[in-house]
ZAMAR-234681 format. One record per residue (C-alpha): residue number from 1; residue in one letter; x, y, z. Coordinates in Angstrom, 3 decimals. Each point is the difference from the previous one (the first is absolute). Layout:
BEGIN
<r resi="NUM" resn="A" east="X" north="Y" up="Z"/>
...
//
This chain:
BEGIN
<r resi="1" resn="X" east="90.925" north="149.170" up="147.051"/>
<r resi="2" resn="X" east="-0.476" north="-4.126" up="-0.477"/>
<r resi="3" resn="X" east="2.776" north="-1.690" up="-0.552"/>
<r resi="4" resn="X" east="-1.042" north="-0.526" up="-3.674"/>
<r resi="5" resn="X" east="-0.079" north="3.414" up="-0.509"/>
<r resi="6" resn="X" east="3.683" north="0.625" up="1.769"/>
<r resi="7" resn="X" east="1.398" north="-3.082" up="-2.451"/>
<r resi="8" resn="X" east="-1.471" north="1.557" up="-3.165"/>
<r resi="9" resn="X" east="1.324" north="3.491" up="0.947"/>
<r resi="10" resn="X" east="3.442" north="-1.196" up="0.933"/>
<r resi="11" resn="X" east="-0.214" north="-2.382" up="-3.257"/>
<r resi="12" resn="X" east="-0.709" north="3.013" up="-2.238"/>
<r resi="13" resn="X" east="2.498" north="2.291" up="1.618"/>
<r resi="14" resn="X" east="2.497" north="-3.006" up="-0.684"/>
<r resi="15" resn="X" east="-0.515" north="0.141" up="-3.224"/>
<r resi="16" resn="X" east="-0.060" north="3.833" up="-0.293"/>
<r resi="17" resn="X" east="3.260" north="-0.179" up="1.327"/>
<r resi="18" resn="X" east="1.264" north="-2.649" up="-2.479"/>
<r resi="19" resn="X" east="-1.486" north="1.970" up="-2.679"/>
<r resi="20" resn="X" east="1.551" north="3.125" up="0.923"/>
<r resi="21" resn="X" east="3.612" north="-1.844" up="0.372"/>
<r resi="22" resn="X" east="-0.345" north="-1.505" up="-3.050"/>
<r resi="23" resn="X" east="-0.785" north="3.188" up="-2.007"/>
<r resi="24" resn="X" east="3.027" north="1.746" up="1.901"/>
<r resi="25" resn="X" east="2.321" north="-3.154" up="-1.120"/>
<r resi="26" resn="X" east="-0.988" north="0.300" up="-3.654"/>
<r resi="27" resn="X" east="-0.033" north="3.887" up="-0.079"/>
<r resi="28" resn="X" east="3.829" north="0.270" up="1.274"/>
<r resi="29" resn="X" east="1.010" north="-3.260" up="-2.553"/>
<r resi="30" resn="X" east="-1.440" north="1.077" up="-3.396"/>
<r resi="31" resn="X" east="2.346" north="2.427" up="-2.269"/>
<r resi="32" resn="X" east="-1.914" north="2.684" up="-0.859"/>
<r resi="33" resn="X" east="-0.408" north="-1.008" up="-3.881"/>
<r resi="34" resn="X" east="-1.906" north="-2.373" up="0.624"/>
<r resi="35" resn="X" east="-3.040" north="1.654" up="2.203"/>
<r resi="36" resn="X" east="-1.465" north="0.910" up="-3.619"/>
<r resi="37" resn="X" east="-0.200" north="-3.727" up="-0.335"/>
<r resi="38" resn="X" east="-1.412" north="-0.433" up="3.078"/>
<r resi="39" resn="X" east="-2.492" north="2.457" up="-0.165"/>
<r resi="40" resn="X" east="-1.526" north="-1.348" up="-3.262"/>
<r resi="41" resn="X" east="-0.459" north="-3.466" up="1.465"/>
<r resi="42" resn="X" east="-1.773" north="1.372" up="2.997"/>
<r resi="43" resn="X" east="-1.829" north="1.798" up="-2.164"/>
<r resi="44" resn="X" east="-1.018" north="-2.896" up="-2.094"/>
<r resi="45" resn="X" east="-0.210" north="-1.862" up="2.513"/>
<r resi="46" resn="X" east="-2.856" north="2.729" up="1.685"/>
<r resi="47" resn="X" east="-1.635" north="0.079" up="-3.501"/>
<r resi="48" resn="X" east="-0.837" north="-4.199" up="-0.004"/>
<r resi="49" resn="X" east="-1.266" north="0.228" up="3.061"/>
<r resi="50" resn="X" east="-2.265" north="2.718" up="-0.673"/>
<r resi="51" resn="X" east="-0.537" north="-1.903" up="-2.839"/>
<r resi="52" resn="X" east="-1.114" north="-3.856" up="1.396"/>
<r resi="53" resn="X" east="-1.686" north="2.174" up="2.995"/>
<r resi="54" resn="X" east="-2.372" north="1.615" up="-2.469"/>
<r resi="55" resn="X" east="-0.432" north="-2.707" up="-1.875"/>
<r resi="56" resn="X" east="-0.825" north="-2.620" up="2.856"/>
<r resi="57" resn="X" east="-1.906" north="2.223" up="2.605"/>
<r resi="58" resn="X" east="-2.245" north="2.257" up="-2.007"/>
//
């Protein structure tokens, strides 16, 4: 492996790592009457993306 290739690998598994830790933080803090809420804005959320993605790459 080049060194570019060890910085980008260790640069992505850094941020797998924060991502991971961040979705344990929020999991353990949020009551549980609000994942409802949660889920639709992910949800919506998913459904603009698919939205400007269709609309600016096809």
């Amino acid at each position: 492996m080049t060194a570019r290739k060890m910085g980008n690998t260790a640069r992505r598994g850094g941020g797998i790592m924060l991502a991971v830790g961040g979705t344990v933080l929020i999991v353990r803090t949020v009551p549980m009457y609000l994942w409802p809420l949660l889920l639709g804005i992910l949800l919506i959320w998913i459904g603009w993306q698919l939205y400007v993605f269709d609309r600016y790459y096809w």
